[in-house]
Structure formats: structure tokens, C-alpha cells
C-alpha positions as CSV (number, residue, x, y, z in Angstrom):
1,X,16.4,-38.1,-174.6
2,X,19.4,-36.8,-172.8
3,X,20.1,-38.0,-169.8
4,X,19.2,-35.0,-166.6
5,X,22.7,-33.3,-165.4
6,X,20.7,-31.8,-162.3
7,X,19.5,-34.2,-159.5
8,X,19.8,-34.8,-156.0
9,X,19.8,-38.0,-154.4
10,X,17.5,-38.3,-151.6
11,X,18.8,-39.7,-148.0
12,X,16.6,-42.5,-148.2
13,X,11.8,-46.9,-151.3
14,X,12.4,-47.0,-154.9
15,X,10.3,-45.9,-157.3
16,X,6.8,-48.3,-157.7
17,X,6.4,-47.3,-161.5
18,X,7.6,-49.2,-164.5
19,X,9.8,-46.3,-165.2
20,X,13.5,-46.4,-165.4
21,X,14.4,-44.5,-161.5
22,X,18.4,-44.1,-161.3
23,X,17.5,-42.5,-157.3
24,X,17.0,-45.2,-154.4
25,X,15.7,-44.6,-151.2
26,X,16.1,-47.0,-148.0
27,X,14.1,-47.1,-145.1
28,X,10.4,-47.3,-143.9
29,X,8.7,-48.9,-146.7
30,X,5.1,-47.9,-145.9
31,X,3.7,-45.5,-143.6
32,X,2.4,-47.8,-140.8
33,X,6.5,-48.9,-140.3
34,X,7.5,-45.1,-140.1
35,X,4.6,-44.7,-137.0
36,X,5.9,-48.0,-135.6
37,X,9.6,-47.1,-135.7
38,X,9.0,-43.4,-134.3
39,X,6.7,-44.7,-131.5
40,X,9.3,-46.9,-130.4
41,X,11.9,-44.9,-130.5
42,X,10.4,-42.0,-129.2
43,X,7.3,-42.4,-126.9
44,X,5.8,-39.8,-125.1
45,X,7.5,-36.9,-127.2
46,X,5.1,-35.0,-128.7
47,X,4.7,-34.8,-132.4
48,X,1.4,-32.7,-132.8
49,X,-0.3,-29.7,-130.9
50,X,-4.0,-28.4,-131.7
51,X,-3.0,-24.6,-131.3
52,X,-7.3,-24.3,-130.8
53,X,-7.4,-26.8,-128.4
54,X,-3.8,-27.3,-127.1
55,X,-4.5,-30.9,-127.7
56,X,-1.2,-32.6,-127.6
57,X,-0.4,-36.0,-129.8
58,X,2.7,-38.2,-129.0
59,X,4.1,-40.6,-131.3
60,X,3.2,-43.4,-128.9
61,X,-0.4,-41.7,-128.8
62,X,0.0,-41.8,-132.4
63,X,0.5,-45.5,-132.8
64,X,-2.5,-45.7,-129.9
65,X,-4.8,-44.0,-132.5
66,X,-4.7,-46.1,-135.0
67,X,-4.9,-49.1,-133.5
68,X,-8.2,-47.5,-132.1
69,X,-9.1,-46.6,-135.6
70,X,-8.2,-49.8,-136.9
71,X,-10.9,-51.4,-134.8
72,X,-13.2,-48.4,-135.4
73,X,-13.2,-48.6,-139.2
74,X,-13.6,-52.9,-139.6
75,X,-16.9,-52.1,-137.7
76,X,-18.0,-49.8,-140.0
77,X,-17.7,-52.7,-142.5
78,X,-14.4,-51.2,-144.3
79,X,-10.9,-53.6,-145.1
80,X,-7.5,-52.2,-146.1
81,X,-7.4,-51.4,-149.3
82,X,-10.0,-49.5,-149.6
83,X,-10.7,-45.4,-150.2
84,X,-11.6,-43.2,-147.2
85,X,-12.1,-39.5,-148.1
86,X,-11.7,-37.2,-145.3
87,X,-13.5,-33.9,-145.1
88,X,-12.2,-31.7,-142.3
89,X,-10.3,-28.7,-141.3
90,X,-7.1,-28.9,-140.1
91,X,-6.8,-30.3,-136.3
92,X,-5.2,-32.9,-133.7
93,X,-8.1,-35.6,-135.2
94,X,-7.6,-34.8,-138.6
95,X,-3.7,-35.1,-138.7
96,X,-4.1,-38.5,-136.2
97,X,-6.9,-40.0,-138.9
98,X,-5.0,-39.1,-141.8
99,X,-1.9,-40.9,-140.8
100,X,-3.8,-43.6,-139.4
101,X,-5.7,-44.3,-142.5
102,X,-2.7,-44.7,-143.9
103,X,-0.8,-46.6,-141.2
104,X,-4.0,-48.8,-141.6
105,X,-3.5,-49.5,-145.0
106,X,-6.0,-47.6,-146.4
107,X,-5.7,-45.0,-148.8
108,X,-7.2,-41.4,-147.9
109,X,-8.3,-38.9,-150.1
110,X,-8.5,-35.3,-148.0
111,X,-11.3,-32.8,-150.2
112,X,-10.4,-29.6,-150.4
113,X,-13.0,-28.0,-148.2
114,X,-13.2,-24.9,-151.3
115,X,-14.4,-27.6,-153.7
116,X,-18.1,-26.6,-154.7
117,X,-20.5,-29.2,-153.7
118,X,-20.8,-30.5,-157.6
119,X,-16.6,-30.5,-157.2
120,X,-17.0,-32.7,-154.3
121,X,-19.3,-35.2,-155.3
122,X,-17.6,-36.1,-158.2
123,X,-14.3,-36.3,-156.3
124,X,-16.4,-38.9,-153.9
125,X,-17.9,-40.7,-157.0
126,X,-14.6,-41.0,-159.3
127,X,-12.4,-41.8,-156.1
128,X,-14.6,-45.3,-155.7
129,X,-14.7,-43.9,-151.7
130,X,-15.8,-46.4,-149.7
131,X,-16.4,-44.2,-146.2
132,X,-16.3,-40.4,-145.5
133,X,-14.8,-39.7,-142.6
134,X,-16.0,-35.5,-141.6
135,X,-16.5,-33.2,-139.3
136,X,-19.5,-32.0,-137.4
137,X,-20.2,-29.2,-139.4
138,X,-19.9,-31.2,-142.6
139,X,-21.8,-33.9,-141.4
140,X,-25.6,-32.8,-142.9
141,X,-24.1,-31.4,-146.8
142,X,-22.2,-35.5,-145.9
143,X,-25.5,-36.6,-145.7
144,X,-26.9,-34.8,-149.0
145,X,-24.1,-36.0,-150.9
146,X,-23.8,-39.8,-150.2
147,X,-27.7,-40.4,-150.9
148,X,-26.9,-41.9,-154.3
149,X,-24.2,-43.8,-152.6
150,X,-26.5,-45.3,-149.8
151,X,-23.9,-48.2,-149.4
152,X,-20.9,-45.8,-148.5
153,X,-19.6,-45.4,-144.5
154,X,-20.5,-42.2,-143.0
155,X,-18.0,-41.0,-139.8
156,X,-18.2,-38.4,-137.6
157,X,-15.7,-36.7,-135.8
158,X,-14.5,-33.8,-133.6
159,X,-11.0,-32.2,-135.8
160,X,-10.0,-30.7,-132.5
161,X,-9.4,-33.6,-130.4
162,X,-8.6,-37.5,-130.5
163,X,-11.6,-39.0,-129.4
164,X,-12.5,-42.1,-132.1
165,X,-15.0,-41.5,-135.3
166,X,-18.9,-42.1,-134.2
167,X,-20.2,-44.8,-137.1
168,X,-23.5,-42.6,-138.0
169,X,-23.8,-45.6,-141.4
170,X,-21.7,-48.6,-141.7
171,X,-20.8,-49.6,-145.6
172,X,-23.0,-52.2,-147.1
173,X,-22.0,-54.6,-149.8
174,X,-18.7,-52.8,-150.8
175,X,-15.9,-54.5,-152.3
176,X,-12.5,-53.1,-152.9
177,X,-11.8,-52.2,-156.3
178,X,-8.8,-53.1,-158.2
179,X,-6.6,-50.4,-156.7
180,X,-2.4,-50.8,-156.2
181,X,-1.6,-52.2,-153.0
182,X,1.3,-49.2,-152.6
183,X,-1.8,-46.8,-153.1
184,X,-1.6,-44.4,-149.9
185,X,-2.6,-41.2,-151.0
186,X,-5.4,-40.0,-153.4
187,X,-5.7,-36.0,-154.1
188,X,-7.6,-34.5,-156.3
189,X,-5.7,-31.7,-158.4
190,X,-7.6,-28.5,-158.8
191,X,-7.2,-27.8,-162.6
192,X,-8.4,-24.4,-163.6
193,X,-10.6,-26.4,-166.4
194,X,-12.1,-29.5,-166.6
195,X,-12.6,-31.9,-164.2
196,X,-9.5,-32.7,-161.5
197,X,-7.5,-35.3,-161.8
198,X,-7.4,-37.8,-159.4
199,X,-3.1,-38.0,-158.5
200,X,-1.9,-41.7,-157.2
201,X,0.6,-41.4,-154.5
202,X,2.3,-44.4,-152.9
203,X,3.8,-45.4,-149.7
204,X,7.4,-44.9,-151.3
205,X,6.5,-41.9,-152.7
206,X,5.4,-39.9,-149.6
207,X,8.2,-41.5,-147.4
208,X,11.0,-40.8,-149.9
209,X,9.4,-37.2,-150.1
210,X,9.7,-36.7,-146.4
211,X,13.5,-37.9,-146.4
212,X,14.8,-35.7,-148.9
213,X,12.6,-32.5,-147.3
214,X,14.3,-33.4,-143.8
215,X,18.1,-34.0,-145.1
216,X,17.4,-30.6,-147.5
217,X,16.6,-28.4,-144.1
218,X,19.0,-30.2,-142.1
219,X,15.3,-30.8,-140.1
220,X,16.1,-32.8,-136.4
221,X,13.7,-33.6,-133.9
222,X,14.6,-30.8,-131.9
223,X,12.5,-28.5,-134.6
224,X,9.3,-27.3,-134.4
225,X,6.9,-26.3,-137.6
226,X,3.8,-23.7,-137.7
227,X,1.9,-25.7,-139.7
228,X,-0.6,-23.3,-140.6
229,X,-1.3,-24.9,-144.6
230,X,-4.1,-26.9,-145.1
231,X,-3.7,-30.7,-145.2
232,X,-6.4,-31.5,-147.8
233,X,-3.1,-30.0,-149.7
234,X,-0.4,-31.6,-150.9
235,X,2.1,-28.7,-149.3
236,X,0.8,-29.1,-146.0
237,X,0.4,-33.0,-146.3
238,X,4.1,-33.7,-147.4
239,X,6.0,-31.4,-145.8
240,X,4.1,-29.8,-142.6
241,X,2.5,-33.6,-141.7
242,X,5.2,-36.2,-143.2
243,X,8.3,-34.9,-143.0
244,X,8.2,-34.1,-139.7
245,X,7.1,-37.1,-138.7
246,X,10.3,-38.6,-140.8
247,X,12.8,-36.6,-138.7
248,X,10.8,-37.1,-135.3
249,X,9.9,-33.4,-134.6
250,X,6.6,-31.2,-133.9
251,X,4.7,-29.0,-135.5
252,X,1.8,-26.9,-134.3
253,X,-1.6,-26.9,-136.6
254,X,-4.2,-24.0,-136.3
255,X,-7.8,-24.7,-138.3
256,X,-6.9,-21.6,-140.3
257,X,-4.6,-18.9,-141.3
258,X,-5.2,-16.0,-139.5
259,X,-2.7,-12.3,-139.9
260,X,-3.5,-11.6,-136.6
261,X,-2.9,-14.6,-134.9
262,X,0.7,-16.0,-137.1
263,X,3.4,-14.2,-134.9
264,X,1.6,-15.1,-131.3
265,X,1.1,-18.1,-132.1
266,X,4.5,-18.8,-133.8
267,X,6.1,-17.4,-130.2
268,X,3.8,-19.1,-127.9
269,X,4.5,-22.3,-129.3
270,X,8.1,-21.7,-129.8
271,X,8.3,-23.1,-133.6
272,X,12.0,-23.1,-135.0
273,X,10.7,-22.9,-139.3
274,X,7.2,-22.1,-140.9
275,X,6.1,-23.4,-144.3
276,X,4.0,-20.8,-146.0
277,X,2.7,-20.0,-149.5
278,X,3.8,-16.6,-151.0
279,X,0.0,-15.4,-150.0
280,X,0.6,-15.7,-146.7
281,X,3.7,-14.0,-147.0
282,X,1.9,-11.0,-148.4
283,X,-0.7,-10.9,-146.1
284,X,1.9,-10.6,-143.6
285,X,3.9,-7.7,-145.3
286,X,0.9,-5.9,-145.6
287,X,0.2,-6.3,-142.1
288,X,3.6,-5.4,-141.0
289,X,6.3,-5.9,-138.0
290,X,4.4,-6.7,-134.6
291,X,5.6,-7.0,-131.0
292,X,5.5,-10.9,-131.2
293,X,7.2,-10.9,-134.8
294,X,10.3,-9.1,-133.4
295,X,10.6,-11.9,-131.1
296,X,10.6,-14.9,-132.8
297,X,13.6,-17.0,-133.6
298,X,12.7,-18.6,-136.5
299,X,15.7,-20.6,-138.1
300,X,13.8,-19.9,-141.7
301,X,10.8,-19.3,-143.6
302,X,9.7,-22.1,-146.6
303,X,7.5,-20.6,-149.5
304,X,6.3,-22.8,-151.5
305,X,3.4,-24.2,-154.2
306,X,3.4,-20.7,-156.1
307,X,6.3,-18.9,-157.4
308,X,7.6,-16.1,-154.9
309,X,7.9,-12.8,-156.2
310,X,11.4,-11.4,-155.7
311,X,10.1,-8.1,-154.3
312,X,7.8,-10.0,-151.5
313,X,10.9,-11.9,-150.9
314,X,13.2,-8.9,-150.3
315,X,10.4,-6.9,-147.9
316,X,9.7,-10.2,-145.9
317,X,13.7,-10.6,-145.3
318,X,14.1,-7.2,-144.5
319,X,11.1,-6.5,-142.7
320,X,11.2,-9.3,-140.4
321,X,14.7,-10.2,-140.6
322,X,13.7,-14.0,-141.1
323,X,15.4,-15.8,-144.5
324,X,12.8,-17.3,-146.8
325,X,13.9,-20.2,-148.4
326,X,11.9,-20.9,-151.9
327,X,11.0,-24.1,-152.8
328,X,8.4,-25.4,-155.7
329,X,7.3,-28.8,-156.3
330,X,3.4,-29.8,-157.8
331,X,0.9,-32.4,-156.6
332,X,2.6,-35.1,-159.1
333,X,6.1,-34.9,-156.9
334,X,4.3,-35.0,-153.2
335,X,5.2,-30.9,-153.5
336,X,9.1,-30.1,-153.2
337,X,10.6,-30.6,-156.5
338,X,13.5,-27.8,-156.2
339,X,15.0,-26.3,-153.4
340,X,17.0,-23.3,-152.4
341,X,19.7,-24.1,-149.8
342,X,19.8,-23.5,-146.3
343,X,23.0,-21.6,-146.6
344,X,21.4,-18.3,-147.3
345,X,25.0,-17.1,-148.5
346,X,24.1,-19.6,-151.7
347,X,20.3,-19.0,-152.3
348,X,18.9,-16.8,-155.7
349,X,16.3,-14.9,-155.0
350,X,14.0,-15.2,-157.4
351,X,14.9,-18.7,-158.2
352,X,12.8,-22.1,-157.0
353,X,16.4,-23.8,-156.5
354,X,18.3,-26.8,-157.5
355,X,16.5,-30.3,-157.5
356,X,15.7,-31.9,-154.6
357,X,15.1,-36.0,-154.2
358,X,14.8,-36.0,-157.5
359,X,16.3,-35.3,-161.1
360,X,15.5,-32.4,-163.4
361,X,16.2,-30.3,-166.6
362,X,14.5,-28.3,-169.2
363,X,13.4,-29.9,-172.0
364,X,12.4,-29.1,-175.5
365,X,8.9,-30.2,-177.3
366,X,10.4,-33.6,-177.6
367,X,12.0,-34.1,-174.4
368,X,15.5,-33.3,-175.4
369,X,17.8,-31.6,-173.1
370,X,18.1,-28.1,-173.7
371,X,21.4,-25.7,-172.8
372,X,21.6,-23.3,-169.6
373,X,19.9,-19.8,-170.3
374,X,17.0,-21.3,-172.8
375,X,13.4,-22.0,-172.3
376,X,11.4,-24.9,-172.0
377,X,9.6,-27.2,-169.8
378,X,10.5,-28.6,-166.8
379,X,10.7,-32.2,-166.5
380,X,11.3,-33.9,-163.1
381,X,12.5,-37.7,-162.6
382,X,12.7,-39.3,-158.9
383,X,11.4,-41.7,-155.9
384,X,8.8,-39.0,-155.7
385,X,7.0,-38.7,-158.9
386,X,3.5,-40.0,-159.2
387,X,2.7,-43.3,-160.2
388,X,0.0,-41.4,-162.4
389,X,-4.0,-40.4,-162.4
390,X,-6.8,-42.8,-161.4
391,X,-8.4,-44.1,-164.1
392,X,-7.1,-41.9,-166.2
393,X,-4.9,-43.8,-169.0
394,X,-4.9,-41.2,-171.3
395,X,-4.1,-38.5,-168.6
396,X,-1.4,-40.5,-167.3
397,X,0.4,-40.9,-170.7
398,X,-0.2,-37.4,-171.6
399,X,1.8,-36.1,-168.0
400,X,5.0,-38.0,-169.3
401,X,7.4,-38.5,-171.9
402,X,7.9,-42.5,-172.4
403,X,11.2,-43.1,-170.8
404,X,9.4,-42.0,-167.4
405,X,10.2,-38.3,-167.2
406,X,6.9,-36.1,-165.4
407,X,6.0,-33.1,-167.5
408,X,5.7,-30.7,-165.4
409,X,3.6,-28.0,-167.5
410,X,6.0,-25.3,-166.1
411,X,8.0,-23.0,-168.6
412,X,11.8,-22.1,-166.8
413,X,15.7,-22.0,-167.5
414,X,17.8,-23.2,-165.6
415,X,21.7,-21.5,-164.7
416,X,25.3,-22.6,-164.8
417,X,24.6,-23.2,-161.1
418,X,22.1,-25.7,-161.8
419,X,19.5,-23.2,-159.7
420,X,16.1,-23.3,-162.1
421,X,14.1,-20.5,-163.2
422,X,10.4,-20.5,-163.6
423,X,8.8,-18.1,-165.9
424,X,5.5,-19.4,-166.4
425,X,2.7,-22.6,-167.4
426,X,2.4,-23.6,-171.0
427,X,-1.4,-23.2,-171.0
428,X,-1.0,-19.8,-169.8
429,X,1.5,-18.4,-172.2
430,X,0.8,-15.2,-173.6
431,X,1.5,-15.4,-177.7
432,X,1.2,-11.6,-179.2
433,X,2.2,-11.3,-182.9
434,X,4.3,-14.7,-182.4
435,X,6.3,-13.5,-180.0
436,X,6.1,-15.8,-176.1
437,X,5.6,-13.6,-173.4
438,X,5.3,-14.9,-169.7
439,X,2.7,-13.7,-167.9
440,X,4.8,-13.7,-164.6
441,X,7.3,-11.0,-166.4
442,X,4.4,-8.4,-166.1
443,X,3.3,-9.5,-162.6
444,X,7.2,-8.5,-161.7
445,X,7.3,-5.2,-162.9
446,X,3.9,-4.4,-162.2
447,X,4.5,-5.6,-158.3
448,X,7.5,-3.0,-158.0
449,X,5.2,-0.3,-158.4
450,X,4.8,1.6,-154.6
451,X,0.9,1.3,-154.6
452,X,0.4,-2.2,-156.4
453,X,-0.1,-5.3,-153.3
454,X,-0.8,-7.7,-156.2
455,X,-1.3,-8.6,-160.0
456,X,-1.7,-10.7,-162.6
457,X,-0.9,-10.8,-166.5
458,X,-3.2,-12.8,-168.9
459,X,-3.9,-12.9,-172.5
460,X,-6.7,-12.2,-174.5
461,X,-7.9,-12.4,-177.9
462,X,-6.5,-9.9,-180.6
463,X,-8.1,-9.4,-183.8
464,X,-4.6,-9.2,-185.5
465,X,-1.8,-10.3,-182.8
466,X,-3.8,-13.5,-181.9
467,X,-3.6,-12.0,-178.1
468,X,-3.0,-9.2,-176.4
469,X,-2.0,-8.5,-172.6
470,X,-4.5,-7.4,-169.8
471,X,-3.8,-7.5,-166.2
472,X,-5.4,-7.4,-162.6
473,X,-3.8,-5.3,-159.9
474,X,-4.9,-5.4,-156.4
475,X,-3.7,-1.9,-154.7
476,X,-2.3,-1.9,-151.7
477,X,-5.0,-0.2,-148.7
478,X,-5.6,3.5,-148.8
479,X,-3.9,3.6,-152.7
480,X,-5.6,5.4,-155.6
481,X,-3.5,4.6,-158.6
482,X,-5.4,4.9,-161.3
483,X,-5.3,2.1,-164.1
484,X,-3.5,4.4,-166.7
485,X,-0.6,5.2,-164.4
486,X,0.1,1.7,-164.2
487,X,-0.1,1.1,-167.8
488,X,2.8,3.6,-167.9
489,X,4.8,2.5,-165.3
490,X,5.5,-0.7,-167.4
491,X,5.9,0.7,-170.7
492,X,8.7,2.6,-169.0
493,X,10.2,-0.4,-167.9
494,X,9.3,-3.2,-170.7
495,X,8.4,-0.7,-173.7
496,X,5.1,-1.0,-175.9
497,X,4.9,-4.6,-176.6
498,X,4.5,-6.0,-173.5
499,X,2.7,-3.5,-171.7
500,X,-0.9,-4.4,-171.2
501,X,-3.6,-2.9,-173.1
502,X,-6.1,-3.1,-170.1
503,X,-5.5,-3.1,-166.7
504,X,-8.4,-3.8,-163.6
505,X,-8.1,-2.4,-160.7
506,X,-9.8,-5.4,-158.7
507,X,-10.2,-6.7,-154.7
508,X,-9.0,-9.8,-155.5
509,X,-7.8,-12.3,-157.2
510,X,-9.2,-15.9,-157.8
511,X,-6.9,-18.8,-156.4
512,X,-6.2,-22.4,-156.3
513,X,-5.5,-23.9,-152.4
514,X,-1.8,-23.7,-153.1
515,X,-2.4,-20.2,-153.3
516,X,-1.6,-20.0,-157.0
517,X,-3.2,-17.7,-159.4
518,X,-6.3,-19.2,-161.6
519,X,-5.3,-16.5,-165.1
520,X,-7.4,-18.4,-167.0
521,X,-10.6,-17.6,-165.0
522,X,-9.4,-13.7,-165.3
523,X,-9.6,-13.9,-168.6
524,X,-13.7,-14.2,-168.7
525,X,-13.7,-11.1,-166.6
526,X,-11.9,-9.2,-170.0
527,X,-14.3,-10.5,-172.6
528,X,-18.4,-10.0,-171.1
């Protein structure tokens, strides 16, 4: 395989994989050190404020709290080592258990709070949990699903504030399982099919992560983050929740996203950068300029976990005046992968950026390098990339080529410039007559129609092309484009062949946490 021309080397634990890793990274070798080191060095400022409760957590208070928790979790019968999944909304207690867990030498596994309940006990059963650590509202559907697990730890706990778990059932008879010591971090992908994937995250992955994030936004302790992503995500948990606790600043957490709420809150709490997914940035389009949005002073705005579409980016910019900085990374990498630059004299609009603590190219069906301007997949190398899936072997060696490159499933280019392109997933290419058309080429056009707030390409089957294209549009409020019009608004702009046949006219459209598009659950809605 050729070797990547495109990488960035990250400020700061070397890879923990068996895979060759020309990037190194010094510093903090687990979390516990990074708490430790920041509580020394910085005391009573304040790291984290409960925007619900105004709840405020220094990095001394920090360190406090897991000491507390240390003590907490041995009497509920649990050693380091072991899996604690967390199911709570974001909150003061949740970010203080998380990192604690962690600091502890445990490794956590935060459930997304979407997952169905079959979603989640299968998450608690393959993780090998050992304690369930949730909130008060979660605490009886807790119940229901450890009662074929009668020897797991059930916590309770208030997300809003930092008073200690309440032991409702200590563990009985459990013994670690032969897990890697560097384990910090299970998550649970949310694949459109199948079951998820369990993705192993270490200590040096997450810390080498939140270096390369804070030296890439030139991020000091003087900045502030809205962190308004939830941190049963990898987004939220590696940039909003590590990072900033890399580079010693603050961030405030709301339980939720809310339109109404972003720009007060953003000014009341004087935050300096928000990290966002490119729904959120619709919504807030949509909504339009307030009183408290034309007074913020943000320094930027980070999209990431879903690719941006250049027209959202354009209205955001000009709308609010703020820069959005586009970034893309996947659950494998701790999220960033590829930045845009904070010199928004250099960014490309429409572009996820150049690599970022790690090493990347585009590679062919056998992992060979191919030239600027062509497709393939994306392939990413670095201090970042998973260790690979729990107990899943097969999983694991499918995800990357043998000399240690992550496949990525993403289809892109990359320029001259070494800024990369992303143009769609493999799974979700759209093959008509033999021809490769991304789905996210539609989207584009379709989203520069006046009346069109969203959309979505996908194919379906074609008696004699094999597939043909359909798409969902979501019109904006108070639009009545009808589908046909919009049919022939993008044969006017990408002629007959890749114009959709069908087009729904729908109120939404289904998506992962990350905010991405689920096509391959539109496609059902073409075929009953």
C-alpha cells in the first residue's frame, strides 16, 4: 500500500494496537493523570456548569468526585476493570460520573437514550456491564431490563447535580472479564442494520483525541464551549467533554437542544465556540436572527458528525455572521478525523478539511493510494483510531486493511490542497445502469431550491437499471411545492439521469444521534 501523503501530527500516547502508528503523542497516559494534573494546576476554576441547574464543577471538585465515586462504586461490589454503562441525559452528574468512571479505571459505556428498549438490552448484555449507573426517570425501565441479569449493580442518580449515586442493588458474584487494561471507553455504534457494534476506545486514544482537537482550534483555558451534543455520543464525549478538559477550559451543558433557548443561553453564559451538528444548524436558520444571536461573540462555530451542506453553511455565516468551521471524524477515530482551519481566509466550504491527529488518503478497493480529483474510500491512520469492536474478530478485521489503515466506509476526493471531499457511504451508493451516483449530489441541488428545508437521495430497485433514484424533501414552513416541481428543478440542473423518479414530500427525516441521515430506512418507505 502507499504510504498516506496527508497527515497531521498531533501535539501530544502512542497508539495501543499492533498496527504500525508513524504519529506519537506525549502526555497524560490515562484519564485519571489528566484529572490529577488539571486539579493541581488549576483548583477552583471551573470546568463545568449545569445551564438547568447552574450547578458549577471545578477541576479540584472534579478530582473530589471521583474519589467519592471511587468509594461509592467498591461498595456496590464493582473493581476497576470492569464495564459501567451509564444511562442519563446530559448534566453536571453525568459529565462528573463519566470522567470519574474513567479516572477510576473503569470503562463506561453511555446508551444512547434513542436506543429502543430491545437496542438497549442487548447493548447491556454484549457490553458484559457489570453496574448501570441512571437516572431517576430511567430507574423503573433499569429495573425491567436487568431482571435476567439479577447479579448486575443498579445506581441511581440526580444528572443535575453532584450528589454521589444511591446503591438501589449491589453486584453479586461478578468477575471481570478478560477486557484490555487501556479499555476506557465502550460506545455502541448505531448502524442503520444489524446489530451495533460495540467500538473499543482507550486511554491513549481519547487523550491523543483531545490534544490534537485543542492545538487544531488554538482552544486555551480562557474558552468557553456550549455544549449542547449529547454525551452518550462520541461528538459530544471527545470534543465538548475531553478536549476541554485537555486545554483546561469550560463548557456549559444543557439536558437538550432547544431553538429557543441556543442564543440566550450561549450569551448568558458567555461561551467563546459551539460544537453543533449540521441539524442544529438548520434548526437555527430556520428559526432565524434573534436579539440574543446578534449579540454573541462567538470566536466560531464547529459542525460536525454529518456532512454540512454548503448552502446551510453559506446562510449560517451570513445570517449570523459567525464562521462555521467543518470538521468530520466517526465513532472509530474518537470523532474529528479532518479539519478545516481556523484561518477562515483558508477554509473550503463544502469540504470536511485536511487531517487532523491523524493520517489520511483515498484509497482504491485494495488500499492503494489513489491521485487527487478521483474517488474512493477514505482511510484514516493515527493515535486516535480504535483498537477495534468487542468481541467482534470478524468485525474488526473487516474495518481495516492489514497494515493497520481504518476503513472508513466514506466515498470522497481529496484536492491539491490536501482538503478532502466527501461525496457519500459505500453501502449507500446509488448504481443506475452502472453508472455511481452519490446520493449527497442530489441532496445539494435539491437543497438550493427556495422552498426545500431538507432532503435526501436513495436508491431503489429498477427492473432494468438495477436502481433508480427517489428522494425525501422536507419543505420549509408555510411552502407548497409540489413534488413534480422539484423533479424539474433538478433535471434543469443535473439533466435526466440523475433526477429522481419519485420524490416525497415528508415531515421528517429518520436520523442517527450524530444527526446523520438513516437512507437506508427511506428506502422501505418507496417499496410498501
Amino acid at each position: 500500500m502507499a504510504e498516506a501523503r496527508h497527515s497531521s501530527d498531533p501535539a501530544s500516547a502512542s497508539m495501543p494496537l499492533g498496527h504500525p502508528n508513524p504519529l506519537r503523542f506525549s502526555g497524560p497516559t490515562r484519564v485519571g493523570e489528566l484529572v490529577a494534573q488539571q486539579a493541581k494546576a488549576h483548583g477552583e476554576q471551573v470546568y463545568g456548569i449545569d445551564t438547568e441547574t447552574r450547578v458549577e464543577l471545578s477541576f479540584q471538585g472534579l478530582e473530589q468526585f471521583q474519589l467519592q465515586l471511587k468509594s461509592v462504586l467498591q461498595q456496590a461490589g464493582l473493581a476497576p476493570g470492569m464495564h459501567i454503562a451509564l444511562l442519563m441525559p446530559n448534566g453536571i452528574g453525568t459529565l462528573a460520573s463519566l470522567l470519574s468512571c474513567m479516572a477510576n479505571d473503569y470503562s463506561v459505556n453511555p446508551v444512547n437514550l434513542l436506543c429502543t428498549e430491545d437496542q438497549m438490552r442487548y447493548i447491556i448484555e454484549h457490553s458484559e456491564a457489570h453496574a448501570f449507573i441512571v437516572s431517576q426517570e430511567w430507574q423503573a425501565r433499569a429495573r425491567a431490563l436487568l431482571k435476567d441479569r439479577p447479579a448486575m449493580a443498579l445506581l441511581v442518580m440526580d444528572p443535575h447535580r453532584l450528589a454521589m449515586p444511591v446503591i438501589e442493588k449491589a453486584g453479586k458474584g461478578l468477575v471481570r472479564g478478560p477486557h484490555p487494561k487501556e479499555l476506557a471507553l465502550l460506545m455502541y455504534t448505531s448502524g442503520t442494520t444489524g446489530r451495533p457494534k460495540g467500538v473499543m476506545l482507550t486511554h491513549g486514544n481519547l487523550l491523543s483525541n483531545a490534544a490534537s482537537i485543542s492545538a487544531e482550534h488554538q482552544l486555551t483555558q480562557a474558552d468557553r464551549v456550549y455544549a449542547v451534543l449529547p454525551l452518550y455520543h462520541i461528538n459530544a464525549f471527545g470534543v465538548t467533554m475531553m478536549a476541554t478538559l485537555w486545554h483546561a477550559g469550560s463548557l456549559a451543558m444543557p439536558p437538550k437542544f432547544s431553538a429557543t433557548q441556543f442564543w440566550a443561553q450561549v450569551k448568558e453564559f458567555e461561551c467563546s465556540w459551539m460544537n453543533v451538528v449540521p441539524t442544529i444548524i438548520s434548526y437555527l436558520i430556520d428559526q432565524g436572527p434573534t436579539e440574543q444571536s446578534r449579540q454573541v461573540q462567538l470566536k466560531f462555530c464547529r459542525s460536525a458528525s454529518a456532512p454540512l451542506p454548503p448552502e446551510h453553511h453559506k446562510a449560517f455565516e451570513e445570517m449570523f455572521g459567525i464562521g462555521v468551521i467543518e470538521t468530520m471524524g466517526l465513532t472509530e477515530t474518537v470523532a474529528p478525523s479532518f479539519s478545516n482551519p481556523l484561518d477562515s481566509a483558508q477554509r473550503k466550504i463544502g469540504s470536511v478539511g485536511r487531517p487532523s491527529g491523524c493520517e489520511a488518503f483515498i484509497a482504491d478497493e485494495h488500499g492503494g493510494e489513489l491521485p487527487s480529483g478521483q474517488t474512493g474510500e477514505v482511510i484514516i491512520r493515527g493515535p486516535n483510531v480504535t483498537m477495534g469492536y468487542f468481541k467482534n474478530k470478524e468485525g474488526t478485521a473487516a474495518a481495516f486493511f492489514p497494515d493497520g489503515w481504518l476503513r472508513t466506509g466514506d466515498l470522497g476526493q481529496v484536492d491539491a490542497d490536501g482538503f478532502f471531499f466527501i461525496t457519500g457511504r459505500i453501502k449507500e451508493l446509488i448504481i443506475k445502469g452502472g453508472e455511481n451516483i452519490a446520493p449527497r449530489e442530489i441532496d445539494e441541488i435539491l437543497l438550493q431550491h427556495p422552498s426545500v428545508l431538507d432532503a435526501a437521495a436513495v436508491g431503489i430497485p429498477h427492473k432494468h437499471y438495477g436502481q433508480d433514484i427517489a428522494a425525501c424533501v422536507i419543505l420549509k414552513e408555510g411552502q407548497t411545492t409540489e413534488a413534480n416541481e422539484l423533479i424539474d428543478w433538478v433535471k434543469t440542473q443535473l439533466g435526466p439521469f440523475k433526477t429522481p423518479s419519485q420524490i416525497r414530500l415528508v415531515a421528517d427525516l429518520p436520523r442517527g444521534p450524530s444527526g446523520k441521515v438513516q437512507r437506508l430506512k427511506l428506502v422501505d418507505s418507496f417499496l410498501g
